[in-house]
C-alpha positions as CSV (number, residue, x, y, z in Angstrom):
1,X,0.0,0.0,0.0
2,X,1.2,3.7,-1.0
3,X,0.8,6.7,1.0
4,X,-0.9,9.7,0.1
5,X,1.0,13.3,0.1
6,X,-0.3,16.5,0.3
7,X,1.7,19.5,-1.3
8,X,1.0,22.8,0.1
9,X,1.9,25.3,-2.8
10,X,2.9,29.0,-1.2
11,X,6.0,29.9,-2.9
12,X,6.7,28.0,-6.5
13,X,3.7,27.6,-8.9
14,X,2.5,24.5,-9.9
15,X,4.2,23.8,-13.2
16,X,7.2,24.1,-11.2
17,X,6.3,21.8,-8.5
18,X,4.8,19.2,-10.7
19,X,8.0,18.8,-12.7
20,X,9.8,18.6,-10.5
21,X,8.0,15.5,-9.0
22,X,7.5,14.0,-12.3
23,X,11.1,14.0,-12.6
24,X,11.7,12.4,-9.9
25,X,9.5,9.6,-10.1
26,X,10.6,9.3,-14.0
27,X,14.4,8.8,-12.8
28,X,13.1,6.2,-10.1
29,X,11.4,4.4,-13.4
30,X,7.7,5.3,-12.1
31,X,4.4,5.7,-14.5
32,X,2.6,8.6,-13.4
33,X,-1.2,9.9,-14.1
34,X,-1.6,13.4,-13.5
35,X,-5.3,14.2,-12.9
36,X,-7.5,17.1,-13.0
37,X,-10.6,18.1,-13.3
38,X,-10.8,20.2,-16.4
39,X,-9.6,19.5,-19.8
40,X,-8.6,23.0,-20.2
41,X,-6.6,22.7,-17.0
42,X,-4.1,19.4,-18.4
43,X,-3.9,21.4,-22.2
44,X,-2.6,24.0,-19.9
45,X,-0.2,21.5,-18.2
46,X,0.4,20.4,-21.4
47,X,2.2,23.4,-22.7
48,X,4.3,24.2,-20.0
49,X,5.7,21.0,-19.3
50,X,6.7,21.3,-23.1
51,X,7.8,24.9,-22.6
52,X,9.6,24.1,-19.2
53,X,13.1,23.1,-18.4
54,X,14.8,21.9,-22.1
55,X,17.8,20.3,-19.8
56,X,14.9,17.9,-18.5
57,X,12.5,16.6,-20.8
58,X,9.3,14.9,-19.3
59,X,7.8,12.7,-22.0
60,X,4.5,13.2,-21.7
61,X,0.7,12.9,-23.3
62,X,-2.8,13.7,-22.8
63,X,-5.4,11.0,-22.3
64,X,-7.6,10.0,-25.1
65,X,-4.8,9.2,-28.0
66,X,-4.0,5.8,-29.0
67,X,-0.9,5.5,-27.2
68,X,-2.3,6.3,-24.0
69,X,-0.8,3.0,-22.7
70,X,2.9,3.5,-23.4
71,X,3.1,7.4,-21.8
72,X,5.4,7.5,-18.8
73,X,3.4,10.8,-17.9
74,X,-0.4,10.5,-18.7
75,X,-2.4,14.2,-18.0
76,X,-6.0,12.8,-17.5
77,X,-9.5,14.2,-16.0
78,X,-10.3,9.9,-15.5
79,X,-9.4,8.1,-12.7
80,X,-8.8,5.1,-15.1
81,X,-4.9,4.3,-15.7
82,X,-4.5,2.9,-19.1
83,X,-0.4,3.7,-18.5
84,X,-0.4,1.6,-15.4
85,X,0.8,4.5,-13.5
86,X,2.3,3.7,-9.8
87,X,1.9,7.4,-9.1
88,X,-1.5,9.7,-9.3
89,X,-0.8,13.6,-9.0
90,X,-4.1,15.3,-8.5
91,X,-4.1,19.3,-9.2
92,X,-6.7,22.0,-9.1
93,X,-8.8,19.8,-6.4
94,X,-9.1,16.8,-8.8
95,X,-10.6,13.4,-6.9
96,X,-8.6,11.3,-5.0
97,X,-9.9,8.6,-2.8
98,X,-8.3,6.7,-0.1
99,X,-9.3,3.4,-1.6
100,X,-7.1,4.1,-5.0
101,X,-3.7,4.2,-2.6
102,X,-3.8,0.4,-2.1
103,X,-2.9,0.2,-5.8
104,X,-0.5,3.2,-5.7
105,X,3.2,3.7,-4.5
106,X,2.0,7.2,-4.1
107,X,-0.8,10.0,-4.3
108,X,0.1,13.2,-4.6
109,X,-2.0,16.0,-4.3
110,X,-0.8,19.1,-5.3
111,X,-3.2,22.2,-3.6
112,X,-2.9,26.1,-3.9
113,X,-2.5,27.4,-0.2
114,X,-3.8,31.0,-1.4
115,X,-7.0,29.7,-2.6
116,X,-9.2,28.9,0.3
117,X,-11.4,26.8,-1.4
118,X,-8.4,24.4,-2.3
119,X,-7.1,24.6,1.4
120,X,-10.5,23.3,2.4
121,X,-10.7,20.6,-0.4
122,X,-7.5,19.2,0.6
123,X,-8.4,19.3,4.3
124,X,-11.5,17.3,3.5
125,X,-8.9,15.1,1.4
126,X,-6.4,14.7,4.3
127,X,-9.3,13.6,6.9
128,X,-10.8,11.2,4.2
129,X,-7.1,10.0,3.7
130,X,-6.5,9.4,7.7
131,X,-10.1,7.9,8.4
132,X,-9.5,5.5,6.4
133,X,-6.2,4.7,8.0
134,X,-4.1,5.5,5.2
135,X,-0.1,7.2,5.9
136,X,-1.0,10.9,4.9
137,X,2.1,13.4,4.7
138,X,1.8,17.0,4.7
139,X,4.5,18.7,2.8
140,X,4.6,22.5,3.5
141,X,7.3,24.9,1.5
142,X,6.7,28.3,3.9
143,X,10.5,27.9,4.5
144,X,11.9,28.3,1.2
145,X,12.2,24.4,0.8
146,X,10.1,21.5,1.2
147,X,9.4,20.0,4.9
148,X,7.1,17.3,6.5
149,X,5.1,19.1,8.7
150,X,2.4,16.4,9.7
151,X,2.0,12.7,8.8
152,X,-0.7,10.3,9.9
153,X,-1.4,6.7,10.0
154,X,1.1,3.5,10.4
């Protein structure tokens, strides 16, 4: 069983975050579905992952093309996983229930701390996530850099 982590988002926007997970988990060999809830949302995604870093490529596609299956990086709004990802990375409040983690290494969800509506999602996410006795971090960068601030379950 995976954990789930939460990643509070107060100094570097998302594109940045997200890459640099994605490259992480691509250089640990990991399949990865990042989920939202929009369609506009991932075409966003889309671009600047294209647009980011050209010392780091992150192969990548958007869900609904017929080679959905071989993507490393799959940008979906489905919680289906046709590139057997090990990894789910949900943005802008996208679903993510505790009972997908047993088939995960990880869950990542990624939340804008100055949007209150996201800080509340993900707080409903986090106590979903611990009632269901499932290890929850809580990843804060207010320092500058990443830290654990909380972590729940076994």
């Amino acid at each position: 069983m995976g954990k789930a982590m939460f990643y509070h988002l107060t100094r570097n926007p998302l594109e940045v975050t997200a890459a640099n997970l994605l490259t992480r988990a691509l250089a640990q060999g990991m399949r990865v579905a990042v989920r939202a809830r929009e369609g506009a949302r991932l075409e966003w995604l889309d671009s600047a992952l294209w647009l980011g870093n050209k010392d780091n490529f992150l192969p990548h596609g958007v869900a609904g093309g017929p080679y959905d299956a071989d993507q490393p990086i799959l940008l979906t709004t489905q919680t289906e996983s046709p590139n057997a990802a090990k990894i789910v990375m949900a943005i802008d409040s996208a679903e993510a229930l505790p009972q997908e983690v047993a088939h995960l290494e990880r869950l990542w969800i990624l939340f804008d701390g100055n949007d209150p509506d996201a800080v509340a999602h993900a707080r409903g996410q986090w106590k979903a996530m611990a009632g269901a006795g499932i290890v929850a971090e809580y990843w804060s960068e207010d320092s500058g850099r990443w830290e654990m601030k909380a972590q729940t379950g076994s």
